[in-house]
Structures are given as C-alpha cells and as structure tokens.
N, CA, C and O atoms as CSV, one atom per row, in Angstrom:
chain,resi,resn,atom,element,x,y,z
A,1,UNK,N,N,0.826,-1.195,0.000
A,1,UNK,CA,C,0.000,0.000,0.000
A,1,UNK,C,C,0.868,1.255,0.000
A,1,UNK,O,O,0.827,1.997,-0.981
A,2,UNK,N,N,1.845,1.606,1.303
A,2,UNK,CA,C,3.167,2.381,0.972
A,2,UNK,C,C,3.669,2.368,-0.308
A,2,UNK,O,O,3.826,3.532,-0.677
A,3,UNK,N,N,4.045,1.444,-1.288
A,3,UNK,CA,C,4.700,1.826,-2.402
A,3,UNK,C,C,3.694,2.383,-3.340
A,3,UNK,O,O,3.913,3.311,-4.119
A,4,UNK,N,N,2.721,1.827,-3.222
A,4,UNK,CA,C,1.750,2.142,-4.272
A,4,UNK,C,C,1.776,3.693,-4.145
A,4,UNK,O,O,2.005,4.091,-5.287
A,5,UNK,N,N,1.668,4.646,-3.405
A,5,UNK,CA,C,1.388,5.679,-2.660
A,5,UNK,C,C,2.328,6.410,-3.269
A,5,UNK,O,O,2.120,7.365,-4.018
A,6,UNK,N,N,3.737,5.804,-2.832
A,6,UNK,CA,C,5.032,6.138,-3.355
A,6,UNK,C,C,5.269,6.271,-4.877
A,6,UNK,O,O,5.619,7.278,-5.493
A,7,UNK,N,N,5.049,5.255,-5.263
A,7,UNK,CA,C,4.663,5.469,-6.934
A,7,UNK,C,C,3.811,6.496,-7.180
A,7,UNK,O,O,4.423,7.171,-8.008
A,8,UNK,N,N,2.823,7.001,-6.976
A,8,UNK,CA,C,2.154,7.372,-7.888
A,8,UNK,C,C,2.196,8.758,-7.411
A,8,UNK,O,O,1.261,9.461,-7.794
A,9,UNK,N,N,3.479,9.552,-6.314
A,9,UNK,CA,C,3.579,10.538,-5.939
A,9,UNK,C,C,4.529,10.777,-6.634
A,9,UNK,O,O,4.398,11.873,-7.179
A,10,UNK,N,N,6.235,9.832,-7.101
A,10,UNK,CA,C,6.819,9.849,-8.113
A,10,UNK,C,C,6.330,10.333,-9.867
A,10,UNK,O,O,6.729,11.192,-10.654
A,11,UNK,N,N,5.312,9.297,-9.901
A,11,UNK,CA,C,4.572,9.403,-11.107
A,11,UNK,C,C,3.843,11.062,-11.690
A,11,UNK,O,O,3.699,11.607,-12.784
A,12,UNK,N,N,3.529,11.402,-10.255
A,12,UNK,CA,C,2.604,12.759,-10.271
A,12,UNK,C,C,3.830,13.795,-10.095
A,12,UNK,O,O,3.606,14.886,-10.619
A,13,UNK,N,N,4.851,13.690,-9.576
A,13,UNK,CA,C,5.933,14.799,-9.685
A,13,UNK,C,C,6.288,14.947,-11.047
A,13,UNK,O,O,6.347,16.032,-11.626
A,14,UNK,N,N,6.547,13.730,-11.604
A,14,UNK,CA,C,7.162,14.055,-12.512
A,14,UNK,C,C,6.673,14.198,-13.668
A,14,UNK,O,O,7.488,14.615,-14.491
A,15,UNK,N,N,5.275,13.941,-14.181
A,15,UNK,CA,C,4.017,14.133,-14.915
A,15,UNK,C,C,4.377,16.183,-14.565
A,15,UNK,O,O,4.833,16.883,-15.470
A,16,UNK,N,N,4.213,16.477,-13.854
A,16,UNK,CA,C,3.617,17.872,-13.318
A,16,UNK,C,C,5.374,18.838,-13.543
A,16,UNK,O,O,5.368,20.068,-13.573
A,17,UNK,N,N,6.890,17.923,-13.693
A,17,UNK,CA,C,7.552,18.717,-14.139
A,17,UNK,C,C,7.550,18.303,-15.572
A,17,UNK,O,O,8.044,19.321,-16.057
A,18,UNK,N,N,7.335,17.513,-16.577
A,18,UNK,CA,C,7.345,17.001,-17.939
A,18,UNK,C,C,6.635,18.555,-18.140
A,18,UNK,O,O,7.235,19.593,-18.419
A,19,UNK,N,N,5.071,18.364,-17.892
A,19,UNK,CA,C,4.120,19.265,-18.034
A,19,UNK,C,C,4.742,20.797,-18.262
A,19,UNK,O,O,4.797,21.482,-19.284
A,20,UNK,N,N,5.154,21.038,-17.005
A,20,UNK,CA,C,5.669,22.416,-16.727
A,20,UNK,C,C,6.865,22.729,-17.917
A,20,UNK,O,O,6.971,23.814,-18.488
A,21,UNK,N,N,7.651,21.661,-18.139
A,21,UNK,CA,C,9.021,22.018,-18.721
A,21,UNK,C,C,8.206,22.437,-20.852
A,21,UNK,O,O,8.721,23.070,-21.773
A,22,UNK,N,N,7.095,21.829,-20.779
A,22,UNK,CA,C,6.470,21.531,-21.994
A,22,UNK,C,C,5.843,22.957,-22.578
A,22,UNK,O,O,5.978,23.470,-23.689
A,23,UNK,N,N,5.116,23.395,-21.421
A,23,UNK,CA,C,4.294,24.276,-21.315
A,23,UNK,C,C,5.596,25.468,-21.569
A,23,UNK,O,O,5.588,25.878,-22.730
A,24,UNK,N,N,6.783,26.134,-20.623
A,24,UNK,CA,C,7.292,26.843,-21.066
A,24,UNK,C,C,7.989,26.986,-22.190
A,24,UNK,O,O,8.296,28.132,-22.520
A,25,UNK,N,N,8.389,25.861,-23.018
A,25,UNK,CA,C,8.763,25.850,-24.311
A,25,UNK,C,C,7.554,26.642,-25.008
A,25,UNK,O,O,7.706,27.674,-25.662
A,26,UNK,N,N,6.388,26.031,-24.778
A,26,UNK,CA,C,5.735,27.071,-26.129
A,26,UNK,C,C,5.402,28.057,-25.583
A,26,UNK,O,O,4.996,28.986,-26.281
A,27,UNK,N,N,5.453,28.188,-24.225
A,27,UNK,CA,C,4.971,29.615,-23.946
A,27,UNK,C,C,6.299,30.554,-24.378
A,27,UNK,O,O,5.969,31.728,-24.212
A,28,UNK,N,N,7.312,30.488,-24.739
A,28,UNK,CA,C,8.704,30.929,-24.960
A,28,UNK,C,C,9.047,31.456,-26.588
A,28,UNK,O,O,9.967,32.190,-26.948
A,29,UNK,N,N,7.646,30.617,-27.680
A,29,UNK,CA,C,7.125,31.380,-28.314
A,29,UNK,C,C,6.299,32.174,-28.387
A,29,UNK,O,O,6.091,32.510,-29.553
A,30,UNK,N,N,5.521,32.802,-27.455
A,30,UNK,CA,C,5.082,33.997,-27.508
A,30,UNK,C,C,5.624,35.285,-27.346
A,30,UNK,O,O,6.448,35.396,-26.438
A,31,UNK,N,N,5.307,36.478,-28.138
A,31,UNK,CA,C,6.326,37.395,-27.851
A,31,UNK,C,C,5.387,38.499,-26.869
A,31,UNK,O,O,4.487,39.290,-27.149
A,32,UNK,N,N,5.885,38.229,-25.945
A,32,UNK,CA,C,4.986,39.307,-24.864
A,32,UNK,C,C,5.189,40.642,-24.596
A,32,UNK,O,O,4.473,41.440,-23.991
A,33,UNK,N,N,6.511,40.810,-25.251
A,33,UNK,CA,C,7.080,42.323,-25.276
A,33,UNK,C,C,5.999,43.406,-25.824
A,33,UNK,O,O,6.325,44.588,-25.721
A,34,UNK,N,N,5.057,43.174,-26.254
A,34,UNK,CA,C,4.505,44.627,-26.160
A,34,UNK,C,C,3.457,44.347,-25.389
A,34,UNK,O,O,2.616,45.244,-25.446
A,35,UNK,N,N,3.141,43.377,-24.624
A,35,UNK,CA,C,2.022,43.440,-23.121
A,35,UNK,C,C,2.549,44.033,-22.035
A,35,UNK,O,O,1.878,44.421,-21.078
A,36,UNK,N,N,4.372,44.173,-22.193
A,36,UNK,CA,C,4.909,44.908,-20.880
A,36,UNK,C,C,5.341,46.208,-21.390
A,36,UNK,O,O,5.602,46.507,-22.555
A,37,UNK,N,N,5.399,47.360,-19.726
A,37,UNK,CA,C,6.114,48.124,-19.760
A,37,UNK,C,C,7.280,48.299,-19.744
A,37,UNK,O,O,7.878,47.432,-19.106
A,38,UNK,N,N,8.112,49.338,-20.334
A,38,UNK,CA,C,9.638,49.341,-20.391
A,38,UNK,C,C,9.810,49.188,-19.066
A,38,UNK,O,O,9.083,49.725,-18.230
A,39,UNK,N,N,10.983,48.291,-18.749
A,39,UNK,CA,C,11.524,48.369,-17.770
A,39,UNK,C,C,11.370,47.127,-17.097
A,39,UNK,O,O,12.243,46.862,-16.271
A,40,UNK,N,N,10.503,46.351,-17.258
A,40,UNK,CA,C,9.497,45.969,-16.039
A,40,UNK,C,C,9.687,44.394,-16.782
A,40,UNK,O,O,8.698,43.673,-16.910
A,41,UNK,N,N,10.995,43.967,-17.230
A,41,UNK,CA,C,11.271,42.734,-17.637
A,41,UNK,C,C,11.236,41.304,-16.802
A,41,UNK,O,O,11.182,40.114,-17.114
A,42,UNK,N,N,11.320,42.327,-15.142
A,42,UNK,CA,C,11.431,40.496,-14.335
A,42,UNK,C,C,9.808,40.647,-13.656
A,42,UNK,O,O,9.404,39.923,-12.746
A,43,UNK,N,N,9.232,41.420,-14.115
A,43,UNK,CA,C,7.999,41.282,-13.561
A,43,UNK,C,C,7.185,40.483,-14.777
A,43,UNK,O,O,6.272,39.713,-14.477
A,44,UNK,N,N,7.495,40.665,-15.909
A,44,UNK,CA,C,7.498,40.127,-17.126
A,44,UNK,C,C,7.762,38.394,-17.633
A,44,UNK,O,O,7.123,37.510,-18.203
A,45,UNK,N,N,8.805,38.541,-17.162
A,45,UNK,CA,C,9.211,36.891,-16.079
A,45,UNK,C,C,8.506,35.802,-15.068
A,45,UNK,O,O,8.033,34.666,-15.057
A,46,UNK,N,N,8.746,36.859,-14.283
A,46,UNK,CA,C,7.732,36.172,-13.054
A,46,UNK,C,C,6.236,36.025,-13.363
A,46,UNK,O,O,5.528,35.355,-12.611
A,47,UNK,N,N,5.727,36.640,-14.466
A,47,UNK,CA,C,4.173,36.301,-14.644
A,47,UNK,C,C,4.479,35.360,-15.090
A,47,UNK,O,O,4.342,34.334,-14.425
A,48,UNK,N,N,5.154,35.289,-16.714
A,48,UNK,CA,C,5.400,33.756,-17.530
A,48,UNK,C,C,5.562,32.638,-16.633
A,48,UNK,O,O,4.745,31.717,-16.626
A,49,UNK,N,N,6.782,32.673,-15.717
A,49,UNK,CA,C,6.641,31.521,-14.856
A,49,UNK,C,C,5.880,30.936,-14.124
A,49,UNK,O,O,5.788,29.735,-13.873
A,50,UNK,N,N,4.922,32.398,-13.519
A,50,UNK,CA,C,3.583,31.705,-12.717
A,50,UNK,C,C,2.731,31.226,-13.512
A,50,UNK,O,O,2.116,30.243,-13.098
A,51,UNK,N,N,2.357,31.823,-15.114
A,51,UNK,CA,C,1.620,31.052,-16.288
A,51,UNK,C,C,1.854,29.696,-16.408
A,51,UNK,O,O,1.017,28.808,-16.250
A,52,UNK,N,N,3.050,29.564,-16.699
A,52,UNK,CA,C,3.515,28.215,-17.064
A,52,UNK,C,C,3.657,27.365,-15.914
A,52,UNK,O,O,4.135,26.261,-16.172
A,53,UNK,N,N,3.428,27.544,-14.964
A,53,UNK,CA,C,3.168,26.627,-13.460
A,53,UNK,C,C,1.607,26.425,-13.679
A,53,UNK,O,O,1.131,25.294,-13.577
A,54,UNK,N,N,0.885,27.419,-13.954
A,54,UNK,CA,C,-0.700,26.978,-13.447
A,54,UNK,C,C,-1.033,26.138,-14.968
A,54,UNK,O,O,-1.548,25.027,-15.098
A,55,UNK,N,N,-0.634,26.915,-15.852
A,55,UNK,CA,C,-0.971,25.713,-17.369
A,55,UNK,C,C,-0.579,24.689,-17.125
A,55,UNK,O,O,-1.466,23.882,-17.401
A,56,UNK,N,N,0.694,23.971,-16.562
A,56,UNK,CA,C,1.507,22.749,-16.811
A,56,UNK,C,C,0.794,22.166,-16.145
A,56,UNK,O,O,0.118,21.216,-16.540
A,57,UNK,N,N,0.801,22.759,-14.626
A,57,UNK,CA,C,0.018,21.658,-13.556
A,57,UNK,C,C,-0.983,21.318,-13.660
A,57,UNK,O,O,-1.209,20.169,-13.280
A,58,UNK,N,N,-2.060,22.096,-14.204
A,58,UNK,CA,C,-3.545,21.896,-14.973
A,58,UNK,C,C,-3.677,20.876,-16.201
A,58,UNK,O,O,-4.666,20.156,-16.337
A,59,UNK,N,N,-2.729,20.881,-16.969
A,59,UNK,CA,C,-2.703,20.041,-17.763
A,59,UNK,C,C,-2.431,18.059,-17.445
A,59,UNK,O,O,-2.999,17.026,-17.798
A,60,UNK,N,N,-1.194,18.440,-16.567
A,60,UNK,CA,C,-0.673,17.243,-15.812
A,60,UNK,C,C,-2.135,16.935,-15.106
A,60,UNK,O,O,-2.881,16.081,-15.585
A,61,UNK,N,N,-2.376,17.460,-14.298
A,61,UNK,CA,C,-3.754,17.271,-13.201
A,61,UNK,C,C,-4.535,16.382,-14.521
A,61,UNK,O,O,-4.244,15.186,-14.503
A,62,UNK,N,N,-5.342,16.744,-15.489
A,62,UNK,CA,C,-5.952,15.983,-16.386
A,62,UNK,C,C,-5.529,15.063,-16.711
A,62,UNK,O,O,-6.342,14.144,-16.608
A,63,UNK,N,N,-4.254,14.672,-17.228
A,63,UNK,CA,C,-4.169,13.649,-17.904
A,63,UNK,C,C,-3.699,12.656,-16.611
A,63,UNK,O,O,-4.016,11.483,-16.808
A,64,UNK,N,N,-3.190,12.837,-15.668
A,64,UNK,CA,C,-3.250,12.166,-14.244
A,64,UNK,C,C,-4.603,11.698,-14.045
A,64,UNK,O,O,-4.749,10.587,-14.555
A,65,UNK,N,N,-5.434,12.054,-13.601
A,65,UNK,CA,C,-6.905,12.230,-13.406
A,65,UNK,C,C,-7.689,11.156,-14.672
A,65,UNK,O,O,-8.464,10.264,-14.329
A,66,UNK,N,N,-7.396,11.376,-15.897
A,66,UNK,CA,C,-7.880,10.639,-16.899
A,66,UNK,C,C,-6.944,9.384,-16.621
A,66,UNK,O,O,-7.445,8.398,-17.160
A,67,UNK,N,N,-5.893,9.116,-16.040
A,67,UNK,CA,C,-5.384,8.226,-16.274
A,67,UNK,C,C,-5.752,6.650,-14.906
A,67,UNK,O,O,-5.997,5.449,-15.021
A,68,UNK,N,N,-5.636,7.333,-14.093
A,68,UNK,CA,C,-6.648,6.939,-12.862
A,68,UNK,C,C,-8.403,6.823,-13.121
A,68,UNK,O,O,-9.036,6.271,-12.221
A,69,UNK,N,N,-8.860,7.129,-13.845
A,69,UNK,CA,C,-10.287,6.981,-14.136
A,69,UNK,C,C,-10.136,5.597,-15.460
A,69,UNK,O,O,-10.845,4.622,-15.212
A,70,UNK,N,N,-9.441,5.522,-16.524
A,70,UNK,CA,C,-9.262,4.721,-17.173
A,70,UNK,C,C,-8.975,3.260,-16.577
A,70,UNK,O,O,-9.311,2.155,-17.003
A,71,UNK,N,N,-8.125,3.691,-15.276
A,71,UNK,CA,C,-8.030,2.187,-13.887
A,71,UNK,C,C,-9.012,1.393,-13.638
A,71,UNK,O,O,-9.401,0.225,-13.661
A,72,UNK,N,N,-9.459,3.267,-13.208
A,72,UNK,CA,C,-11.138,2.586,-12.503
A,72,UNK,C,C,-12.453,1.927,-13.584
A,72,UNK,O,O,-13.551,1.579,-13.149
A,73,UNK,N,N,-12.086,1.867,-14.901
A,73,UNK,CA,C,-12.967,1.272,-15.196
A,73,UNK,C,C,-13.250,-0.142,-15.312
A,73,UNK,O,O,-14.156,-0.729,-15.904
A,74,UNK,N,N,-12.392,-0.513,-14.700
A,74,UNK,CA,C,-12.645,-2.131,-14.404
A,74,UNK,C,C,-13.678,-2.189,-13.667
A,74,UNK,O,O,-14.603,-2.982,-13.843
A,75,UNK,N,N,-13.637,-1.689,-13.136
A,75,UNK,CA,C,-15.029,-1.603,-11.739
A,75,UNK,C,C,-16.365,-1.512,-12.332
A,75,UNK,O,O,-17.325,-1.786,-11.611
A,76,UNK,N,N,-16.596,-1.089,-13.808
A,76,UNK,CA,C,-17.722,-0.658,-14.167
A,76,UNK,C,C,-18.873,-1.800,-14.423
A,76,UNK,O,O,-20.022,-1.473,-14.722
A,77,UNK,N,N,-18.552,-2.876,-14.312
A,77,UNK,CA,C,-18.985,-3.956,-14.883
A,77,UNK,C,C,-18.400,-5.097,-13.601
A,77,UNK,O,O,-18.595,-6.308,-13.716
C-alpha cells in the first residue's frame, strides 16, 4: 500500500515537471514584449513563470486524473 502511494507521488511529480518544462517551451514562443512596460522585464518573467506553473500543472492534473479513471474502469462492470 506504501509503495503504491510512493509510486504514484513519483509518477505525479514528474508528470507535473514534464508538463511544466512543456508548457514553457511554447509559452517561450510567444512574444509578450509589447504586453509589458519598459523596464518591467522580471515582472514580465515572473508572470510567464507563474503562467507556465498553473498551465503545466492543470494540464498534468488531467491527464493524471484521466489516467486513474481509465483504472477505474474495471469496476464498471
């Protein structure tokens, strides 16, 4: 029961950095330079990064979530 636990906290870390590392690649094509003010480049930063944390993990969360429900359908029957 412990490993199981263990696994799938492994599984979910690293689902949620894949995600994250995925998400800032394309967010890295967007050019955001004219949504900011001069100057104001690490504030500029720090949004992208908090973007690309709530997209990645949202994304991971789903396909985690879908992937655990696909388990459970043994149960359905």
């Amino acid at each position: 029961m412990m490993q199981s636990l263990g696994q799938e906290a492994l599984i979910s870390m690293i689902s949620h950095l894949v995600f994250i590392i995925i998400t800032w690649r394309v967010l890295q094509g967007i050019n955001l330079d004219p949504l900011l003010k001069k100057g104001r480049v690490f504030e500029g930063t720090i949004l992208l990064i908090f973007v690309t944390i709530a997209i990645g993990t949202t994304v991971s969360r789903f396909f985690l979530d879908f992937l655990q429900w696909s388990q459970q359908l043994i149960f359905l029957f």
